[in-house]
VOPAGU-2260 file (C-alpha; in pm, 1 decimal, decimal comma):
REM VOPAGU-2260
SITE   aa  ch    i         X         Y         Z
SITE  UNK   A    0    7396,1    2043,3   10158,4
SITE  UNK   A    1    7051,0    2066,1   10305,5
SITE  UNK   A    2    6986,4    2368,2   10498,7
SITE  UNK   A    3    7088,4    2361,9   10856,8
SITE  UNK   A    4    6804,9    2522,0   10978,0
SITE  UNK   A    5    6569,7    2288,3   10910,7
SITE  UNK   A    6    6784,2    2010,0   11041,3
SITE  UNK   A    7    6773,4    2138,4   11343,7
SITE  UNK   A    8    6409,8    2121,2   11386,9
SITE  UNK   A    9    6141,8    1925,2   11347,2
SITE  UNK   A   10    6291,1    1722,2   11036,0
SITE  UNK   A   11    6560,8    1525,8   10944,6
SITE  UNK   A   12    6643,9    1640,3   10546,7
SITE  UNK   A   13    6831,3    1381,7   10405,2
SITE  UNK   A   14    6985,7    1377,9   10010,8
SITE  UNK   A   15    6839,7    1575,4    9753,5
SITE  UNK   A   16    6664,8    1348,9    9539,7
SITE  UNK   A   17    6511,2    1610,5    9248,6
SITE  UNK   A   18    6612,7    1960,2    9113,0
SITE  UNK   A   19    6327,1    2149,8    8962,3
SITE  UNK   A   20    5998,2    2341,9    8971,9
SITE  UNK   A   21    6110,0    2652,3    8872,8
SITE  UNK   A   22    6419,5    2696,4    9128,6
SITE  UNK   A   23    6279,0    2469,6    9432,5
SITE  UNK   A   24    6438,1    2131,6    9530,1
SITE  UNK   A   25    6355,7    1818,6    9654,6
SITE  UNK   A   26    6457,8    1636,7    9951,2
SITE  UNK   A   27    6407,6    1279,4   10134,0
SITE  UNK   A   28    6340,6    1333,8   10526,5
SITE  UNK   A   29    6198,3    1209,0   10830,7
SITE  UNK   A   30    5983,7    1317,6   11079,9
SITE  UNK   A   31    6228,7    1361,6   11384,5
SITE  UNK   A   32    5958,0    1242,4   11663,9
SITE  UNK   A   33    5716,0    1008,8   11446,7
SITE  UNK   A   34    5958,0     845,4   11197,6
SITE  UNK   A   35    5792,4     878,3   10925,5
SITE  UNK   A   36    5933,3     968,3   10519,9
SITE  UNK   A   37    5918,8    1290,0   10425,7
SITE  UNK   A   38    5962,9    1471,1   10122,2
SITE  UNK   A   39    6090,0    1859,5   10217,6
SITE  UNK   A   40    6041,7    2057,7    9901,9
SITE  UNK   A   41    6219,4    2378,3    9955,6
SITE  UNK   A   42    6278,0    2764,5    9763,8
SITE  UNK   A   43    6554,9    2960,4    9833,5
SITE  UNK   A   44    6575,9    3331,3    9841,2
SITE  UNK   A   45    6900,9    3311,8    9660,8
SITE  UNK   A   46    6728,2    3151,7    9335,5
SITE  UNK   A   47    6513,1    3424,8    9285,2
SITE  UNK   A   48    6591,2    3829,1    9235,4
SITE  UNK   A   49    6157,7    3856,4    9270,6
SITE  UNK   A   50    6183,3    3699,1    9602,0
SITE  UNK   A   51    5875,1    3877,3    9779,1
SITE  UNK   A   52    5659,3    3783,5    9477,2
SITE  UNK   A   53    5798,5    3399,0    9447,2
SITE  UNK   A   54    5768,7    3379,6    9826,4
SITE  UNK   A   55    5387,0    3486,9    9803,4
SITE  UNK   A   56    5324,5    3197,6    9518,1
SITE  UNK   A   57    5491,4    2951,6    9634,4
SITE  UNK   A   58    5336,0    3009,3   10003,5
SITE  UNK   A   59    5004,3    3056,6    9819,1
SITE  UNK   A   60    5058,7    2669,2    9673,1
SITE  UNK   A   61    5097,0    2537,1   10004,7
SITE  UNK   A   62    4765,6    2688,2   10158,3
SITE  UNK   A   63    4594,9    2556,2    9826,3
SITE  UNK   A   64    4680,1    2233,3    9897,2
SITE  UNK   A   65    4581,4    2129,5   10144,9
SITE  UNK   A   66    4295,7    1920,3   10052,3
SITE  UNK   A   67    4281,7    1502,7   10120,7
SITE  UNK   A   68    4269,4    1329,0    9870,4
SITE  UNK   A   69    4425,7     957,9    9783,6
SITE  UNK   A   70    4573,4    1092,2    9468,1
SITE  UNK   A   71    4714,5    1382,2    9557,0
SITE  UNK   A   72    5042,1    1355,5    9796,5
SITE  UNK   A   73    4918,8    1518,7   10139,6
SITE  UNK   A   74    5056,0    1852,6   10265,9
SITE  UNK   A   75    5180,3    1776,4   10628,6
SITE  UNK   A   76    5338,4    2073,9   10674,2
SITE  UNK   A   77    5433,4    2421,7   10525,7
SITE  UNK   A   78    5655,8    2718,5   10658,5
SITE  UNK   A   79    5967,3    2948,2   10619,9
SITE  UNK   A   80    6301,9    2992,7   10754,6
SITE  UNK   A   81    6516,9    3255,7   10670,8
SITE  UNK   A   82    6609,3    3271,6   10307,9
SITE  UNK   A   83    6386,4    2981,4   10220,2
SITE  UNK   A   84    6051,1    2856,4   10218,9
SITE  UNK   A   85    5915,7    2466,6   10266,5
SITE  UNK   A   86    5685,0    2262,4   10187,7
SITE  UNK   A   87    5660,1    1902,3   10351,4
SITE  UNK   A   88    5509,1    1606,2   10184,5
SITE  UNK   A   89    5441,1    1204,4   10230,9
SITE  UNK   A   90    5746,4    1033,9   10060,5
SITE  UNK   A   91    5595,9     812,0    9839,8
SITE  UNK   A   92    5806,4     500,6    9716,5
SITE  UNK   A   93    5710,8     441,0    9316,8
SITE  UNK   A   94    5813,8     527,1    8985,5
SITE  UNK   A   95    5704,4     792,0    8805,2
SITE  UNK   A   96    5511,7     760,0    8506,7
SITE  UNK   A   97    5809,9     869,2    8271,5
SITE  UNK   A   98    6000,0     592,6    8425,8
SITE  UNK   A   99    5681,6     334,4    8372,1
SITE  UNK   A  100    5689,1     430,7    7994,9
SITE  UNK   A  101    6070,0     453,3    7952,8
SITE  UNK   A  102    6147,5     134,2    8097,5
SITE  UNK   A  103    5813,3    -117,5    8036,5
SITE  UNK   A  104    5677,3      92,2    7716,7
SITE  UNK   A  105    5322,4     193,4    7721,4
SITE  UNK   A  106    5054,5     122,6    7975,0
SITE  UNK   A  107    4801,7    -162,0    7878,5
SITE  UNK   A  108    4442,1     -36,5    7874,8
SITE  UNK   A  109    4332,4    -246,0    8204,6
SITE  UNK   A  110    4594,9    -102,0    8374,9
SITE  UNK   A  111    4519,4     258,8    8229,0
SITE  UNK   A  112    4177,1     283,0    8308,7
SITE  UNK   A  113    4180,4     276,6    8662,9
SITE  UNK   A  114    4503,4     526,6    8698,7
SITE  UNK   A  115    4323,1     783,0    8468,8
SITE  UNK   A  116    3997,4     765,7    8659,5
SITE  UNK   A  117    4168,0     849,6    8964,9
SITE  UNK   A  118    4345,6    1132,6    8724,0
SITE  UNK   A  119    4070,2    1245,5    8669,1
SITE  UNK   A  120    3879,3    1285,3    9016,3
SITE  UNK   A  121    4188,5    1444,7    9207,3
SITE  UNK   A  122    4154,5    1700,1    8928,4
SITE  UNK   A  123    3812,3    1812,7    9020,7
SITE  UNK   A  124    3901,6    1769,0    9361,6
SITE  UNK   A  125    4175,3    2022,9    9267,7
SITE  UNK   A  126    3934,6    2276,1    9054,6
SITE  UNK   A  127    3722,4    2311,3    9376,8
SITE  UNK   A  128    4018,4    2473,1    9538,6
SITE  UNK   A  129    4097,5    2719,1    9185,2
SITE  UNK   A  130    4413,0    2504,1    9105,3
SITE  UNK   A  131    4507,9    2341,8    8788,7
SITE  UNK   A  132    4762,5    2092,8    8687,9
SITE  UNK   A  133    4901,8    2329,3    8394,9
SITE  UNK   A  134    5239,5    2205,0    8586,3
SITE  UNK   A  135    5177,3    1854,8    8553,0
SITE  UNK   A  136    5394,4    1588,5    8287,2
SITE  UNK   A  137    5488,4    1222,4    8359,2
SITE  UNK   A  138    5799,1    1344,0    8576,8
SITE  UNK   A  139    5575,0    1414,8    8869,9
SITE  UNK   A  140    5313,1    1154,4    8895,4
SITE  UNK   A  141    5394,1     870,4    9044,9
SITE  UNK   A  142    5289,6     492,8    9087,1
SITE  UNK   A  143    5242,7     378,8    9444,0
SITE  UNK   A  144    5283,5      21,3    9429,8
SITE  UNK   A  145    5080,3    -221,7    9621,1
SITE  UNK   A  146    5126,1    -259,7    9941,0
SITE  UNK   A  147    4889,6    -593,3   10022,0
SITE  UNK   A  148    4779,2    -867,3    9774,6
SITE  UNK   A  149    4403,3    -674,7    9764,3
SITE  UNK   A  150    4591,7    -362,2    9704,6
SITE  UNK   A  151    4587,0    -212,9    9355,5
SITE  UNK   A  152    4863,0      51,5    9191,2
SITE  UNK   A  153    4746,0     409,3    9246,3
SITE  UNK   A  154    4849,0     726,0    9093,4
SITE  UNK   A  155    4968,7    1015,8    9278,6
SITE  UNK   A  156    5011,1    1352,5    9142,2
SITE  UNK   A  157    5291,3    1580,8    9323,1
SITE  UNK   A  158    5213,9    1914,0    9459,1
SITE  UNK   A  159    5477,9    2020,4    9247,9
SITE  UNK   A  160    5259,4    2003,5    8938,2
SITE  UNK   A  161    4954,8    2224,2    9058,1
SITE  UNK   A  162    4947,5    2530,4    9028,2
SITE  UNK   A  163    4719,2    2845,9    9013,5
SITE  UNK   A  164    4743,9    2976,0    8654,7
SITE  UNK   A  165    4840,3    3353,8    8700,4
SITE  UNK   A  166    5117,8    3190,4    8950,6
SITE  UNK   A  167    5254,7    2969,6    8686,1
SITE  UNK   A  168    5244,7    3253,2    8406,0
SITE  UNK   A  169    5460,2    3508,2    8644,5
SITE  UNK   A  170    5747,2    3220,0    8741,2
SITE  UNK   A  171    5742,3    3163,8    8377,8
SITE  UNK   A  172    5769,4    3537,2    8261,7
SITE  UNK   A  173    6036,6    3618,0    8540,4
SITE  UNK   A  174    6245,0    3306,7    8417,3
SITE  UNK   A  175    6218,5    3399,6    8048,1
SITE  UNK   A  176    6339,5    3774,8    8095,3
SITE  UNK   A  177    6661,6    3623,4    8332,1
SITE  UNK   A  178    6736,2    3377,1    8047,0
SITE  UNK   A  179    6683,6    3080,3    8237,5
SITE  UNK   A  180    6548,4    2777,5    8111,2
SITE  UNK   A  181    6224,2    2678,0    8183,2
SITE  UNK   A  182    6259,0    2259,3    8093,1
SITE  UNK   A  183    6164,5    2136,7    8431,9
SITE  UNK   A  184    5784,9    2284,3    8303,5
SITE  UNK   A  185    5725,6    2076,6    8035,8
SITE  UNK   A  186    5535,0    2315,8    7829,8
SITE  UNK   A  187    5391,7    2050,1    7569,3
SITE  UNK   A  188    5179,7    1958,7    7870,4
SITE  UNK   A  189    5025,2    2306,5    7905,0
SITE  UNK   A  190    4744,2    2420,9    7767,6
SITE  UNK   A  191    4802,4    2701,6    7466,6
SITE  UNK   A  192    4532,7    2933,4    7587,9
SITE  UNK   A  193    4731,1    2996,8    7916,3
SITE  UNK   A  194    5053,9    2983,2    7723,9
SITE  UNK   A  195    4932,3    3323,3    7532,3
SITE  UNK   A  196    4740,6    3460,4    7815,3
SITE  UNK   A  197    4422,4    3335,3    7734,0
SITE  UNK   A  198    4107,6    3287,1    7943,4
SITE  UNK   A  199    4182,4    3025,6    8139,4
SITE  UNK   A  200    3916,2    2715,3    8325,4
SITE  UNK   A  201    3855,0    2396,3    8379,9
SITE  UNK   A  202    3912,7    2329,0    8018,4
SITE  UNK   A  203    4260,2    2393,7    8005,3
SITE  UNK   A  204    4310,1    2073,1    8218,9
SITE  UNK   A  205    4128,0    1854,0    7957,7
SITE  UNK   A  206    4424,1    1925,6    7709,3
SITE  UNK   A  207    4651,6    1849,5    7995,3
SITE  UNK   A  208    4495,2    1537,6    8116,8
SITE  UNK   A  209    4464,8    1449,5    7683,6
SITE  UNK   A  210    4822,1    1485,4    7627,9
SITE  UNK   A  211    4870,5    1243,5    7937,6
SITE  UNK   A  212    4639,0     979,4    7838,7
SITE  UNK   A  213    4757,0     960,3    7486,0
SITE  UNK   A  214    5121,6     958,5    7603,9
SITE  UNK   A  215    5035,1     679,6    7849,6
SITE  UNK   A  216    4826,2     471,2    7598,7
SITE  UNK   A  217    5057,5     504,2    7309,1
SITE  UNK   A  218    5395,9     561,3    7419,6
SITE  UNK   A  219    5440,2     929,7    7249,7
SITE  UNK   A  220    5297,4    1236,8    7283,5
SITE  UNK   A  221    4993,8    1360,0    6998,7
SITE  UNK   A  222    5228,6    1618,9    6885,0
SITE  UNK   A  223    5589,2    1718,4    6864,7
């Protein structure tokens, strides 16, 4: 069940509606006073033996973000309660891109193009703040659909899928030595420099956003 605590305040957290992220999960809500979707994405100190580091990360990831941009889902809010730590969200309604290619195949190039371009600005918009989206696979970008006739389908990318590099390298390391798996990171996605421990830039988000593109226009990924 949701946690109690935050019930009690300022949101309403509904029904989980994703497990992931490296021990976090995700959960519909409303804003008590305005109304208005949610999505609460929470860490519990229970998940994680490290919890003073994975605290620090994951409270790093919600100062990071908060930057505006239309393809990038918009940190509301950000806090902790005991035992946990949140991060609140717009709740967009959409399908993810993995849903997009399992269900209608791949994406036709006029409906590509535009959905990479905006790709491809929120992840300079990103690099400005010292994130990358070494976390990022179809699973956690979704489609907004159109919401007026003059409207057009945009892509938003989760904050669940940007992370700062070192941050994503630890969580990965502390997983690996508890035996956990790590599938919710789709490593395929992730450039092999910061796999090894590599220098890591801007560059390692042109192999990410290459994997993507290819997936989208083809249907499979480049490699297997």
């Amino acid at each position: 069940a949701p946690p109690a605590s935050l019930l009690s305040t300022t949101y309403d957290v509904q029904e989980r509606i994703w497990t992931g992220r490296l021990g976090s999960d995700v959960y519909r809500g409303v804003h008590r006073a305005l109304g208005h979707p949610v999505a609460v994405r929470i860490l519990r100190q229970e998940a994680h033996p490290n919890w003073a580091a994975a605290r620090e990360r994951f409270l790093r990831e919600a100062k990071a973000l908060q930057v505006s941009h239309e393809s990038i889902l918009q940190v509301r809010d950000y806090g902790e309660e005991p035992g946990l730590v949140y991060i609140v969200t717009d709740f967009i309604e959409g399908p993810t891109v993995r849903m997009v290619l399992t269900q209608e195949g791949r994406f036709a190039w006029p409906r590509l193009r535009p959905l990479l371009t905006q790709l491809v600005e929120a992840v300079r918009t990103l690099h400005r703040r010292n994130a990358v989206v070494c976390g990022l696979s179809p699973e956690i970008i979704r489609i907004r659909q159109p919401v007026t006739e003059d409207d057009q389908p945009h892509l938003m990318i989760s904050t669940a899928g940007i992370w700062n590099a070192q941050d994503l390298l630890a969580t990965l390391h502390e997983q690996t030595l508890r035996g956990m798996s790590i599938e919710d990171v789709e490593l395929r996605y992730v450039a092999p420099e910061l796999l090894t421990g590599g220098a890591v830039d801007v560059r390692s988000d042109v192999f990410t956003i290459g994997v993507l593109a290819y997936e989208m226009a083809t249907g499979t990924v480049p490699f297997d």
